[in-house]
N, C-alpha and C positions, 0 to 999 in steps of 0.2 A: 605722714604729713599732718603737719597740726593747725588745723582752721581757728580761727581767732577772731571773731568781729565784735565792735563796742559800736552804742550810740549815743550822740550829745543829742541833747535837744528830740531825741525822738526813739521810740520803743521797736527794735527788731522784732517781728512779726516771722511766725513762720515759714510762710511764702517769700520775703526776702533772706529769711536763712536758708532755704533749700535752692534760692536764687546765686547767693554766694555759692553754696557749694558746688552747683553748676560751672558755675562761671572756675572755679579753683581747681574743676575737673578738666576741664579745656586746657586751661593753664599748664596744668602737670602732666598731661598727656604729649602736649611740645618742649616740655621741659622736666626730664623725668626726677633730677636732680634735687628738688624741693621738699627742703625741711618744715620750714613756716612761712605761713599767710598770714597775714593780719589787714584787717578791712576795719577801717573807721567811717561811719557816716555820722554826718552832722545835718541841723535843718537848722536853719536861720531865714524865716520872714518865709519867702516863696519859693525858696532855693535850696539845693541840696547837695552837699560836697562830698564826695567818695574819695577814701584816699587808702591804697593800695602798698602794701610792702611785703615782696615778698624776697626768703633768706634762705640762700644756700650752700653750700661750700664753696668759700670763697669768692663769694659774688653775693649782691644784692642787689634787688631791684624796686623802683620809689615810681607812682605815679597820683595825681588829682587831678581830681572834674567836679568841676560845677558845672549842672543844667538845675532846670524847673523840674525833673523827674528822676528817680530815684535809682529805676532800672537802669535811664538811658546814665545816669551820672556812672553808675555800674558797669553796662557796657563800655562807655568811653573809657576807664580806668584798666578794664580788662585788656581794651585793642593796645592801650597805650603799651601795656607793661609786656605782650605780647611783641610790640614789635621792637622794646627793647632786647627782648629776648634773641628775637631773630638776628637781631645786630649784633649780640654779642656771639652766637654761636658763628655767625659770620665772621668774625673776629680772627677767631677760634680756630677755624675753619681756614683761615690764611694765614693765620702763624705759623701751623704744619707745616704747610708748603715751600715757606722760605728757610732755605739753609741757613742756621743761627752761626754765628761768628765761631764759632767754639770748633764747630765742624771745619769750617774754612781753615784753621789756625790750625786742627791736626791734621786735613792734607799737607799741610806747606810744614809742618815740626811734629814728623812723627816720632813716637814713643820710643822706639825701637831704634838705634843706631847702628848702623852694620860698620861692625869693627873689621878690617883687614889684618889676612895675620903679617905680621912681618917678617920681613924680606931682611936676611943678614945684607951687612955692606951698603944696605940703600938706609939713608936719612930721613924718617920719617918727619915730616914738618909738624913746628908745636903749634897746634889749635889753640885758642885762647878767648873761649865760651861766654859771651856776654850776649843779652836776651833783652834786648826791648819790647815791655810791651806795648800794644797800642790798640784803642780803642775808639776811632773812626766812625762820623755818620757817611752812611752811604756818597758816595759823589759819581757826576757824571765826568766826562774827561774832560769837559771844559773849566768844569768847576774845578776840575783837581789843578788844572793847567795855573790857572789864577790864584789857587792856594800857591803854587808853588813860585809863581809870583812875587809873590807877597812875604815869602820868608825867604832866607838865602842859604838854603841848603840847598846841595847840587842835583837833590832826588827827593820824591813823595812817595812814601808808601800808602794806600788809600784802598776801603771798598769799593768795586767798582758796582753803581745802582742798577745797573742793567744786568750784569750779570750775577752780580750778589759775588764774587771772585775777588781775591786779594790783587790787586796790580800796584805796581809802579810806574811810575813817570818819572824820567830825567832830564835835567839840561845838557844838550852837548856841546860840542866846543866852539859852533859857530852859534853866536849869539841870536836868540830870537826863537831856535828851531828846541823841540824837543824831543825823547825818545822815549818809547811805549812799551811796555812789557806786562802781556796777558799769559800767565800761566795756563797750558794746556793738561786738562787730567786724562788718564787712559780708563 
């Protein structure tokens, strides 16, 4: 990890560089990911601005503080950049969990077609392989009910947000009523 700090207006002391580095230890010990730190302090009049960036694959993180002290401008920039931290690994931490679209889309069109062999005498029917894609933000099924509403196709194909699951919804024949189709997986 590479520590990095400048100052305007005011000469780094070695008790606040051994202050940084403290503070860049905490940091990387919650976030073991980190290439660069870089700390700027400025001093203008009574006041003292800390301002915090640190860089890692694929992600950065930005924070400042002004107080009246130098530490506490230090601490504040540390909690800051910490609890972005946390947020992001939270993130992180919930994107695992939900099944991404990709997954849903090869239960329902797997790779593999199981071809049957044919039957002499019996007429195999001709397939005629057309593939729409679609890409869908999550809906509940009232939401989807009013999507479908609102356009006049006789069917909606839609994520459902509760379950994260591909469904459809239809219109049937008596006007008003609709019908519902939740794919069950084994």
């Amino acid at each position: 990890m590479k520590v990095t700090c400048s100052g305007h207006n005011l000469k780094i002391t070695d008790d606040i560089h051994a202050y940084i580095l403290n503070r860049a230890d905490k940091i990387e010990s919650r976030f073991n990911g980190m290439q660069e730190l870089n700390v700027v302090l400025k001093s203008e009049k009574h006041r003292f601005d800390a301002e915090m960036i640190v860089t890692a694959p694929r992600v950065s993180f930005y924070a400042k503080s002004e107080t009246h002290e130098i530490l506490s401008a230090l601490d504040t920039v540390t909690d800051k950049i910490l609890s972005q931290i946390r947020r992001y690994r939270d993130r992180v931490k919930d994107r695992r969990n939900i099944a991404p679209h990709r997954e849903v889309v090869a239960r329902l069109n797997p790779d593999e077609v199981d071809a049957s062999p044919d039957v002499e005498g019996i007429d195999t029917p001709v397939v005629v392989s057309t593939q729409d894609k679609f890409a869908s933000k999550p809906l509940t099924l009232a939401e989807a009910t009013t999507e479908l509403q609102a356009t006049n196709s006789g069917f909606l194909l839609f994520l459902n947000a509760e379950t994260r699951q591909v469904n459809l919804i239809y219109e049937m024949e008596t006007k008003g009523t609709y019908g519902w189709v939740e794919p069950l997986f084994a």
